[in-house]
C-alpha positions as a Markdown table, in Angstrom:
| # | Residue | x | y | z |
|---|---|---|---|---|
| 1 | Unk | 0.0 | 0.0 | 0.0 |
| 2 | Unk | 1.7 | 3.2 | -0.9 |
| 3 | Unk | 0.9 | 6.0 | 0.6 |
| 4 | Unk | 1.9 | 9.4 | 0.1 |
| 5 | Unk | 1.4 | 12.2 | 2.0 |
| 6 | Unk | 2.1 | 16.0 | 1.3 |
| 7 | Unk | 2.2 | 18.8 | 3.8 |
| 8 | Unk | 3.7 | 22.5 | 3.6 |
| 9 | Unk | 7.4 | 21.2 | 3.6 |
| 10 | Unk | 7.6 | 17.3 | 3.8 |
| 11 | Unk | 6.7 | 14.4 | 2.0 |
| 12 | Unk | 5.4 | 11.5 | 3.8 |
| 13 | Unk | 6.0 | 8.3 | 2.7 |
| 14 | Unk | 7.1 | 4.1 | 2.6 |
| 15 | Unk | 10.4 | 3.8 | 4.5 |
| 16 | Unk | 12.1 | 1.6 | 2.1 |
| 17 | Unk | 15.6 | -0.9 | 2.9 |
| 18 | Unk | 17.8 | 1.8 | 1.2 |
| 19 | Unk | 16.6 | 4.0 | 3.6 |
| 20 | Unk | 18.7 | 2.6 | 6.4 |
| 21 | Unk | 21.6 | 4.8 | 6.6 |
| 22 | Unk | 19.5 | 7.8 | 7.0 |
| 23 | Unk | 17.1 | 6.4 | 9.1 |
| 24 | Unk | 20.2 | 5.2 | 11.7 |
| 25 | Unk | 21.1 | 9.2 | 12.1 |
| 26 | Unk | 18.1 | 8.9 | 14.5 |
| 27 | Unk | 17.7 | 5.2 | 15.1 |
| 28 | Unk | 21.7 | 5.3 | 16.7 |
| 29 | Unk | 21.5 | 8.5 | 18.4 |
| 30 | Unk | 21.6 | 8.0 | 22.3 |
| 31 | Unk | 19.7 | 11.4 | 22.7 |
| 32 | Unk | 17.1 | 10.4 | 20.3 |
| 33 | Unk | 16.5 | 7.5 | 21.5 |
| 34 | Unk | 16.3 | 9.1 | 25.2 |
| 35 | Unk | 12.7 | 7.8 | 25.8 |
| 36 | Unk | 11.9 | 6.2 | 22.4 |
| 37 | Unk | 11.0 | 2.2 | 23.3 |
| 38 | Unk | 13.2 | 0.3 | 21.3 |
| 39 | Unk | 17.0 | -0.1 | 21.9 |
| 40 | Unk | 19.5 | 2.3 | 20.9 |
| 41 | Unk | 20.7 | 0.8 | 17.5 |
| 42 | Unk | 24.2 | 0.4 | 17.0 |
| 43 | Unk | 24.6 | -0.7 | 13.7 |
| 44 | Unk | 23.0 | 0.7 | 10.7 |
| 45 | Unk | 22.6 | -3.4 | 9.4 |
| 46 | Unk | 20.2 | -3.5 | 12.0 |
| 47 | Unk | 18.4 | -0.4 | 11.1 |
| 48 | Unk | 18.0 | -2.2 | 7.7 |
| 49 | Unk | 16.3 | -5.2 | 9.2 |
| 50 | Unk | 13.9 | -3.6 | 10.9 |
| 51 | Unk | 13.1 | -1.4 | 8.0 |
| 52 | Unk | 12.2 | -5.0 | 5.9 |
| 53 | Unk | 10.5 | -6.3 | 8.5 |
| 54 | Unk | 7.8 | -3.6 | 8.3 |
| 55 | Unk | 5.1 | -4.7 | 6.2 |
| 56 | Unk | 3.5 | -1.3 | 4.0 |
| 57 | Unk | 0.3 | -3.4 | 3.3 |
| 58 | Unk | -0.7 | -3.4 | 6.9 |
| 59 | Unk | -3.5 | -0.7 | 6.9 |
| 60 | Unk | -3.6 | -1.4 | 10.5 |
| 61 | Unk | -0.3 | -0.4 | 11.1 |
| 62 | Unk | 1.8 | 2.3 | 8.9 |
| 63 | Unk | 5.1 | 3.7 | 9.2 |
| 64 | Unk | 6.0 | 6.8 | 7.1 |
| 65 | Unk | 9.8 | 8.6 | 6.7 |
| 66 | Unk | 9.4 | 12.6 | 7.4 |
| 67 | Unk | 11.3 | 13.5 | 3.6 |
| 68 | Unk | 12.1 | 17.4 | 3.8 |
| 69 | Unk | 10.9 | 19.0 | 0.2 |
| 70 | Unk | 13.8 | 21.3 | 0.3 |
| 71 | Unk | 16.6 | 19.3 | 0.8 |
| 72 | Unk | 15.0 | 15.8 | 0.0 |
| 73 | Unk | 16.6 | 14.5 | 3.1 |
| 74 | Unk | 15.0 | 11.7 | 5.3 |
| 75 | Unk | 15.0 | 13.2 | 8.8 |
| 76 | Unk | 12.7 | 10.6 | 10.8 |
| 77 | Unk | 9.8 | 8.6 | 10.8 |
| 78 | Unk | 6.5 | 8.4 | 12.4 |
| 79 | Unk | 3.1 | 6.8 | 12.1 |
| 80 | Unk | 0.7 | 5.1 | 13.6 |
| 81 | Unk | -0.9 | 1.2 | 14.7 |
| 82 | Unk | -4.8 | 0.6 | 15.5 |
| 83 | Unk | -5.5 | -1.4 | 18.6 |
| 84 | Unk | -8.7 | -3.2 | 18.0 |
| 85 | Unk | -9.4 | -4.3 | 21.6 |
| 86 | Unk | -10.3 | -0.5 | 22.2 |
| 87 | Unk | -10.7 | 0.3 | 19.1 |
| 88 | Unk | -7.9 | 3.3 | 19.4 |
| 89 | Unk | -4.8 | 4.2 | 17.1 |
| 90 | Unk | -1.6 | 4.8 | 18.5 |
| 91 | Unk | 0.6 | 7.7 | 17.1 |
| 92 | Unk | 4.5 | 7.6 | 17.8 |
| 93 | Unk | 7.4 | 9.7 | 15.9 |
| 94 | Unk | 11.4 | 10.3 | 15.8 |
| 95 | Unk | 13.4 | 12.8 | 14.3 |
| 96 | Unk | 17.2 | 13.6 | 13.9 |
| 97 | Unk | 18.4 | 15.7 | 16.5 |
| 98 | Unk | 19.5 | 18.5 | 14.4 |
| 99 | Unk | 15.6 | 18.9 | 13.1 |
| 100 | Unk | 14.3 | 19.7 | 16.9 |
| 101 | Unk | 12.7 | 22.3 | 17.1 |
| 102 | Unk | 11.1 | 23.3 | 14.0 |
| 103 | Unk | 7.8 | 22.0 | 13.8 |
| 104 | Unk | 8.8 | 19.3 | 11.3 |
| 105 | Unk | 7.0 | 16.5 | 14.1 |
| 106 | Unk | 3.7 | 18.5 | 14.3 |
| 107 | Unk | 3.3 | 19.2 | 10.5 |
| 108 | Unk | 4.3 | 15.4 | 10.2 |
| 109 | Unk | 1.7 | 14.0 | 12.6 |
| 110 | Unk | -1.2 | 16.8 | 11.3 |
| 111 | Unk | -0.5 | 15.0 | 7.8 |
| 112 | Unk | -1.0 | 11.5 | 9.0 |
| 113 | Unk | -3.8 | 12.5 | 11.6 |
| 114 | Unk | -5.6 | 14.0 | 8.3 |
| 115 | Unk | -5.0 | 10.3 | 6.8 |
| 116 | Unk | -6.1 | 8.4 | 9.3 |
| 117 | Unk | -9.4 | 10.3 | 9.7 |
| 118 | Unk | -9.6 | 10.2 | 6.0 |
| 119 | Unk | -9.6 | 6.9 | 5.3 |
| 120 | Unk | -10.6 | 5.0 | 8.7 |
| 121 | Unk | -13.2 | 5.4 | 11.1 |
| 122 | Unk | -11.4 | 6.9 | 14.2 |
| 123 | Unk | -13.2 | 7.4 | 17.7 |
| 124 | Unk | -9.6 | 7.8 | 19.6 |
| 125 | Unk | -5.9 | 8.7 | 18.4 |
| 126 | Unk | -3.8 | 8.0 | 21.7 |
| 127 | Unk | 0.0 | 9.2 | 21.7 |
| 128 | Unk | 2.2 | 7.9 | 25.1 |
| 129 | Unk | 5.6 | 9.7 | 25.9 |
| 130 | Unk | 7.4 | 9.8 | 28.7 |
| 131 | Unk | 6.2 | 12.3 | 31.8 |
| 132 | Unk | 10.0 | 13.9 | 31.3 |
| 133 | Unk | 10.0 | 14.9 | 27.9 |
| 134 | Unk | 8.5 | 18.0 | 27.6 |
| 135 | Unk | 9.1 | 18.3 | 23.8 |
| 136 | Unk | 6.3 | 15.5 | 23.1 |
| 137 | Unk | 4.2 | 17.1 | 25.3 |
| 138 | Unk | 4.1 | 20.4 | 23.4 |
| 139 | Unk | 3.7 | 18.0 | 20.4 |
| 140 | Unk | 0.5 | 16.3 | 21.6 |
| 141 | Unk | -0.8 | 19.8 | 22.7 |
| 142 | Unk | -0.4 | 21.1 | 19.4 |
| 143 | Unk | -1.9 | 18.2 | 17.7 |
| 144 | Unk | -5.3 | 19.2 | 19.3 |
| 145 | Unk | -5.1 | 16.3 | 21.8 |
| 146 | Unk | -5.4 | 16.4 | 25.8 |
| 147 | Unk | -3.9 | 15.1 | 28.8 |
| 148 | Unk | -6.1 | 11.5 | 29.8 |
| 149 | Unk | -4.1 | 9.7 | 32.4 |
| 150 | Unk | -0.8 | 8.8 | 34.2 |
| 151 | Unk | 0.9 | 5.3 | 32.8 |
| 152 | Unk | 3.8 | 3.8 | 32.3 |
| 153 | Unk | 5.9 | 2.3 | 29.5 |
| 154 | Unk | 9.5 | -0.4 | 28.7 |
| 155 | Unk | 11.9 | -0.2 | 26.7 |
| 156 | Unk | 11.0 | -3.5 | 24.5 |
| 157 | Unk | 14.1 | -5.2 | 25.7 |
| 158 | Unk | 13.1 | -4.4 | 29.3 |
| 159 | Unk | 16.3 | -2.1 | 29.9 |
| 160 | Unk | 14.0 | 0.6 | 31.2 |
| 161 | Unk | 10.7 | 1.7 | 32.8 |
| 162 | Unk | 9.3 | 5.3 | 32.0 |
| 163 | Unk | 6.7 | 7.0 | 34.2 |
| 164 | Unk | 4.6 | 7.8 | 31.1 |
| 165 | Unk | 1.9 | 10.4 | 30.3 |
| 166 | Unk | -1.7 | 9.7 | 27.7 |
| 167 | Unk | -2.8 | 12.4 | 25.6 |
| 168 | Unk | -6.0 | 11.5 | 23.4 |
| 169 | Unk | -7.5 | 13.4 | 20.6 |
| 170 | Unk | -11.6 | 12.3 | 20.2 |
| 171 | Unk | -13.9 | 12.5 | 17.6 |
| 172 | Unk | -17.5 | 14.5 | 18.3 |
């Protein structure tokens, strides 16, 4: 399933396996990956493995990279994965360190937020981020969505436990 997306000054679109080498400017970054739940990645091989193991016909489960229009660079990735069992999607992002800042995440998640409700029923998008970073707070806040409930969240290898924050964004 391809999908492209276009907003003011990205394109959105399939990560792809040549895209790993890019994609491990954020992937192996310690800072990046601060609060992020998978691993830090420390070989770029790796990065290319999990980029073929995505599957782009999931409709249930997208990943797009954030391409800059004016450069044509890849500078992260973000998308989203419906959980049936309460019928919610899940939103999650990264960028490169060096794009902080300049509201490349928000015009990114606007874009796919605009697909989702496009093309799927929604009733709740959900985004989880650690209670410490600030930065995806002001994201989620900007993205129209509001403050729910305290959690918490692992690192998928277990390495760490992150008091956690849930902003939702509801239709009607």
């Amino acid at each position: 399933m391809q999908i492209i997306i276009e907003t003011e000054r990205l394109i959105l679109r399939n990560l792809i396996p040549d895209d790993y080498e890019a994609a491990f400017s954020w992937c192996g970054d310690p800072e990046v990956n601060t609060y992020l739940i998978y691993p830090l990645y420390t070989r770029k091989e790796d990065v290319k493995t999990w980029i073929e193991s995505r599957n782009p016909d999931d409709p249930n489960h997208y990943d797009f990279g954030f391409q800059r229009k004016d450069t044509g660079e890849l500078i992260g990735c973000g998308g989203y994965v419906y959980h049936s069992e309460n019928n919610t999607w899940k939103i999650g992002y990264n960028i490169r360190k060096d794009q902080w800042g300049q509201g490349y995440v928000v015009e990114a998640m606007q874009g796919i937020l605009k697909e989702i409700k496009k093309t799927r029923t929604v009733e709740t998008i959900e985004g989880i981020f650690a209670s410490e970073n600030y930065k995806s707070q002001r994201v989620m806040e900007k993205l129209g969505m509001s403050y729910v409930r305290d959690t918490e969240y692992n690192k998928l290898d277990g390495s760490q436990t992150f008091q956690a924050k849930v902003f939702q964004y509801q239709e009607g």
